[in-house]
C-alpha positions in Angstrom: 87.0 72.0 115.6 90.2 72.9 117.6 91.3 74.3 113.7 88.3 76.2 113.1 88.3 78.0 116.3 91.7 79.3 115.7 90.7 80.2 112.3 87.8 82.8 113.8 90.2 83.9 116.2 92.8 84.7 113.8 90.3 86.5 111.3 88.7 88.5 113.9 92.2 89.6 115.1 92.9 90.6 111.6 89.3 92.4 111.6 89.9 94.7 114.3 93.8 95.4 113.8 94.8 95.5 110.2 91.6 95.4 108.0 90.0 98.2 110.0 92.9 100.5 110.8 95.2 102.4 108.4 98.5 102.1 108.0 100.0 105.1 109.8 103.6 106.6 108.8 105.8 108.5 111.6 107.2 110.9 108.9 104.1 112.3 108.0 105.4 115.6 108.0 107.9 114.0 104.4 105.2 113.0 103.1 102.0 114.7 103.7 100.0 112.8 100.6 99.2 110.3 103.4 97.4 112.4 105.5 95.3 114.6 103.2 94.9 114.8 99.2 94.5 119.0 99.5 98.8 118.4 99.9 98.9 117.7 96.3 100.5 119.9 93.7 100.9 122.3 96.6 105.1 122.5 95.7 103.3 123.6 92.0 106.2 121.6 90.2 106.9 117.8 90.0 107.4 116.1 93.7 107.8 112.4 93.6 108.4 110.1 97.1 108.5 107.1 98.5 108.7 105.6 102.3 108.7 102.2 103.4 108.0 101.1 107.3 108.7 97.8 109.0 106.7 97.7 112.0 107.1 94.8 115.0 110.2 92.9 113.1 110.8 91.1 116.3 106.9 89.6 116.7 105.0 87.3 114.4 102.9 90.1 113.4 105.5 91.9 111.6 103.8 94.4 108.8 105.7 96.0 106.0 104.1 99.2 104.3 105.4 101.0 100.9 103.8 104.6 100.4 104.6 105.8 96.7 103.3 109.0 95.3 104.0 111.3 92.4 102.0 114.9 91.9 102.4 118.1 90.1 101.0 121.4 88.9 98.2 121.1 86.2 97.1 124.4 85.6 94.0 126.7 86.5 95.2 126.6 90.6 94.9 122.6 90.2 96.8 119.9 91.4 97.0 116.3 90.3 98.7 113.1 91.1 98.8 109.3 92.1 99.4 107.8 94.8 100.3 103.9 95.5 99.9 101.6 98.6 101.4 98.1 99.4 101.0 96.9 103.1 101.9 93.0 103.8 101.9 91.4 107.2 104.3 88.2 107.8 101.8 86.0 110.1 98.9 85.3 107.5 100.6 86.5 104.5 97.4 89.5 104.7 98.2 92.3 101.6 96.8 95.1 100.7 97.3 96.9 97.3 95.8 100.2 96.5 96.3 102.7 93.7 94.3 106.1 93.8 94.5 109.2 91.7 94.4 112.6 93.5 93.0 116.0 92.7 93.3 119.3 94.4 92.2 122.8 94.0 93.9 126.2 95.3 91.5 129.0 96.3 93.2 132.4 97.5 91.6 133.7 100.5 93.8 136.8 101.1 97.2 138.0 100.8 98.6 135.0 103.0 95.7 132.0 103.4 95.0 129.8 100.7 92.2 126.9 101.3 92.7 123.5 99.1 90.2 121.1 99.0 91.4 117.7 97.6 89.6 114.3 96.7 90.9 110.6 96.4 89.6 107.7 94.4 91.9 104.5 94.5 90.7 100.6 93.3 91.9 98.6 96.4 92.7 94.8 96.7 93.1 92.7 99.7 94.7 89.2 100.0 94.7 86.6 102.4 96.5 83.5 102.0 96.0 80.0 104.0 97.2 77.8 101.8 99.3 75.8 104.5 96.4 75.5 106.7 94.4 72.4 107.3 90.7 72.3 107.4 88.4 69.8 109.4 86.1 68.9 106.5 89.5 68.1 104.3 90.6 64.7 106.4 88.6 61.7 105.5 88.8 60.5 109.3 88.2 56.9 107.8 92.0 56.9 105.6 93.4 59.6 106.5 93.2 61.0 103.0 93.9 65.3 103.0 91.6 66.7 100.2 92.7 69.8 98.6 89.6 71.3 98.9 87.0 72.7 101.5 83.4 74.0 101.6 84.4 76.3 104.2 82.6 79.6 103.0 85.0 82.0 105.1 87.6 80.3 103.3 86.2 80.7 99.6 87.2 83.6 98.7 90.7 84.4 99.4 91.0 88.3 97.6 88.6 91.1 97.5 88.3 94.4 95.6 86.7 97.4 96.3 86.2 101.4 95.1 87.7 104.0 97.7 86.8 107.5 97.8 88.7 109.9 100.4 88.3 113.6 100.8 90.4 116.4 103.0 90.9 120.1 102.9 94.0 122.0 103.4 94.4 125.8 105.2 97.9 127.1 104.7 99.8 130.5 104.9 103.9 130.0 104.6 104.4 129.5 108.1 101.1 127.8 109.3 99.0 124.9 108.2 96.1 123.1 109.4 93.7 120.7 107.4 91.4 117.5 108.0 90.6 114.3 106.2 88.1 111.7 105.8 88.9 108.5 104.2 87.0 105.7 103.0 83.4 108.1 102.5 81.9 105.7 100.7 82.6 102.5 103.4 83.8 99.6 101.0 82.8 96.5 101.9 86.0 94.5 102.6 84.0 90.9 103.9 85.5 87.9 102.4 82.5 86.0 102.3 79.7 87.1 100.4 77.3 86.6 102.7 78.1 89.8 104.7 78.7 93.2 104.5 81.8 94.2 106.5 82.0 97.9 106.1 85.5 99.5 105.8 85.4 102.4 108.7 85.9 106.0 107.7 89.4 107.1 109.1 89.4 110.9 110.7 92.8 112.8 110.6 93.1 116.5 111.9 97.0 117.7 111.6 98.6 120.9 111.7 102.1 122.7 111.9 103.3 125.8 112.6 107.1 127.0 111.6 109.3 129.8 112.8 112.4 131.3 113.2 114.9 130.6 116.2 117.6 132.5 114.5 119.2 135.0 117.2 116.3 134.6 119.5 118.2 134.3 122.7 121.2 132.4 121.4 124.0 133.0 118.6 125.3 129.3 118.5 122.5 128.1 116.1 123.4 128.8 112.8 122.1 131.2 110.3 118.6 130.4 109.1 117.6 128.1 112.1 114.0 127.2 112.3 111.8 125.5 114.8 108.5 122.7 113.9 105.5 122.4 115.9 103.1 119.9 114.9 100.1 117.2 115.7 98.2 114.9 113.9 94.7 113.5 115.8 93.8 110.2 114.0 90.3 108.0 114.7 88.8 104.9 113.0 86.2 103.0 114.6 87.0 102.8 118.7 90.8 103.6 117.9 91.9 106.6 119.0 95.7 108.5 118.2 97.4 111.8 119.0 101.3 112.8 117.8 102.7 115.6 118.6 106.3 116.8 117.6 108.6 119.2 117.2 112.1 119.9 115.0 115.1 121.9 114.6 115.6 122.9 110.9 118.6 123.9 110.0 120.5 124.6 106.5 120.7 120.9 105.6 118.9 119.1 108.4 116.6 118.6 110.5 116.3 116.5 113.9 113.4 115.9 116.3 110.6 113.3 117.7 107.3 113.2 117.7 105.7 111.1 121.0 102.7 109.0 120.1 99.9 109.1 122.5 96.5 107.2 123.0 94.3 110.1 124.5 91.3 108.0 124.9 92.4 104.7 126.7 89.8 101.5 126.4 91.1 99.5 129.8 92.8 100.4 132.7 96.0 98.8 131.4 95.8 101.7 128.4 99.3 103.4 128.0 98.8 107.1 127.5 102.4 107.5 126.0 103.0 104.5 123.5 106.0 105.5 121.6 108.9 108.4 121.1 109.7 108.3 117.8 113.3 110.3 117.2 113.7 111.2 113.3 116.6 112.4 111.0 116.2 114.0 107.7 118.6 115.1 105.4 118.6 117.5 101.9 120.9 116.8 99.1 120.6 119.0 96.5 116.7 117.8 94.6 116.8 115.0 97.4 116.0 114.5 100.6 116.2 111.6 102.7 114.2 110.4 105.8 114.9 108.2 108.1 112.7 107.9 112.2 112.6 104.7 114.9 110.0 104.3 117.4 110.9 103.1 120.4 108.3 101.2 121.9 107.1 102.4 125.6 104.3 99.7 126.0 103.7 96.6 126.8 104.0 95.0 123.8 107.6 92.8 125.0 110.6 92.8 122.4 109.2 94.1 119.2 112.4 96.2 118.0 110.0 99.1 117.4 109.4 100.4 114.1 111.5 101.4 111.0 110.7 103.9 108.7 113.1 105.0 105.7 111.6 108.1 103.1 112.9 109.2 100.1 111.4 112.8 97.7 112.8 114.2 95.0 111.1 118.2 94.3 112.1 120.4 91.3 111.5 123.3 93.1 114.3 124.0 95.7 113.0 127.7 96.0 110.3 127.0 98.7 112.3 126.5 101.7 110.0 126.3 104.5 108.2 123.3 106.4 105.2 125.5 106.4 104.8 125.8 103.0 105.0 122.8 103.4 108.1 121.8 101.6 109.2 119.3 104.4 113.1 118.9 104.4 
């Protein structure tokens, strides 16, 4: 009994913190395809990336998450791509794999807004594996004898799969974005027994950013060109709650700046307001551009040697040289 009551625990752990919350990347600003589909095709040319995050390498819970996308222009103010998740956590050897294709449109609403509404459908798979765990019902108590198998029905189905539609829409001029999405419209159930219906929660992100030039405004020291981020992202799936806010220097080549993660809507009295400061680096190379942020940790959480994040995009088009765009650099 002691055995299944750990089990329970552990799955409703899982339930409330990995199975019903996103995986959610501190250099959302390189790679905007994981906030909202109306980002794709925006550069109009070929834009491929990749980011991978290790989060909590220190604790047992450590989860490692892989973003890979790849859009383009079609054609006819359309956008298309795909997009690939891979999200693993060390404890219970949890995974989820996702692969969605993407579609967005560009309307022209004047001389400097455009409005792109995007939609996401990706075929999802998550894992669970116990295999070195013990069940009650699988020691004959008389010999001692370990069966390989057990009747346990939370236990007999060890995978799932499941049809994911996402939506979002996109305002943008060159110097100003702003844009919402709603994932998971449809609620996939994601129970692994088949006996219930455990509905995936709809995640809600509203993000925004607004560029513009620092360039001689009270200084000469910055160099020609210099340009200052502003930006936020408000995320909410079920009772979770997350703000981050940010801001960057962008120069030729470079960019530097942090983005503080906050929990606006606390659940206890022990709720920290300010959870992490998250310092990032990227840098441009020609087609490239590499990412690279840590988050240091400002909660209560103990040792967890924060939270990794590496990014990697390659664009055709180096004439669109402005966050706002967004281009991102």
């Amino acid at each position: 009994m002691k055995i299944k009551l750990l089990l329970l625990l552990i799955f409703h752990g899982i339930t409330t913190t990995v199975t019903a919350q996103d995986p959610v990347f501190t250099q959302y600003f390189l790679v905007p395809q994981t906030l909202n589909p109306g980002f794709t095709g925006l550069l109009e040319d070929w834009h491929v990336g990749l980011i991978h995050r290790t989060q909590w390498p220190n604790l047992d819970r450590q989860i490692d998450t892989d973003y890979v996308f790849a859009n383009t222009y079609a054609g006819i103010n359309s956008g298309i791509g795909v997009t690939l998740i891979s999200n693993r956590e060390k404890f219970t050897n949890y995974s989820l794999t996702q692969i969605n294709g993407v579609y967005a449109h560009k309307v022209e609403l004047s001389d400097d807004w455009y409005f792109r509404p995007g939609i996401e459908v990706g075929y999802g798979r998550k894992d669970f594996n116990f295999g070195g765990l013990v069940l009650e019902d699988q020691i004959n108590g008389n010999t001692g004898v370990i069966n390989s198998q057990s009747v346990d029905p939370t236990f007999r189905n060890r995978s799932i799969n499941y049809l994911d539609i996402s939506a979002g829409m996109l305002f943008h001029t060159e110097d100003v974005w702003i844009g919402a999405s709603l994932k998971h419209l449809n609620k996939p159930n994601i129970s692994f027994t088949g006996e219930n219906n455990l509905p995936l929660e709809m995640f809600l992100s509203v993000h925004g950013g607004w560029e513009f030039d620092i360039y001689g405004y009270r200084s000469t020291f910055l160099p020609e060109g210099s340009r200052m981020l502003m930006t936020f992202n408000y995320m909410r799936q079920g009772e979770f709650n997350r703000l981050d806010a940010g801001t960057a220097m962008i120069f030729r080549d470079w960019t530097i700046g942090t983005t503080v993660v906050t929990n606006p809507e606390g659940k206890s009295d022990n709720s920290h307001f300010v959870t992490s400061v998250n310092p990032f680096v990227s840098f441009q190379m020609k087609h490239f551009i590499f990412g690279f942020s840590y988050d240091v940790n400002t909660s209560k959480l103990g040792q967890t040697r924060g939270v990794f994040e590496i990014g990697l995009t390659y664009q055709v088009n180096l004439d669109l040289k402005c966050w706002g765009c967004p281009n991102y650099r």
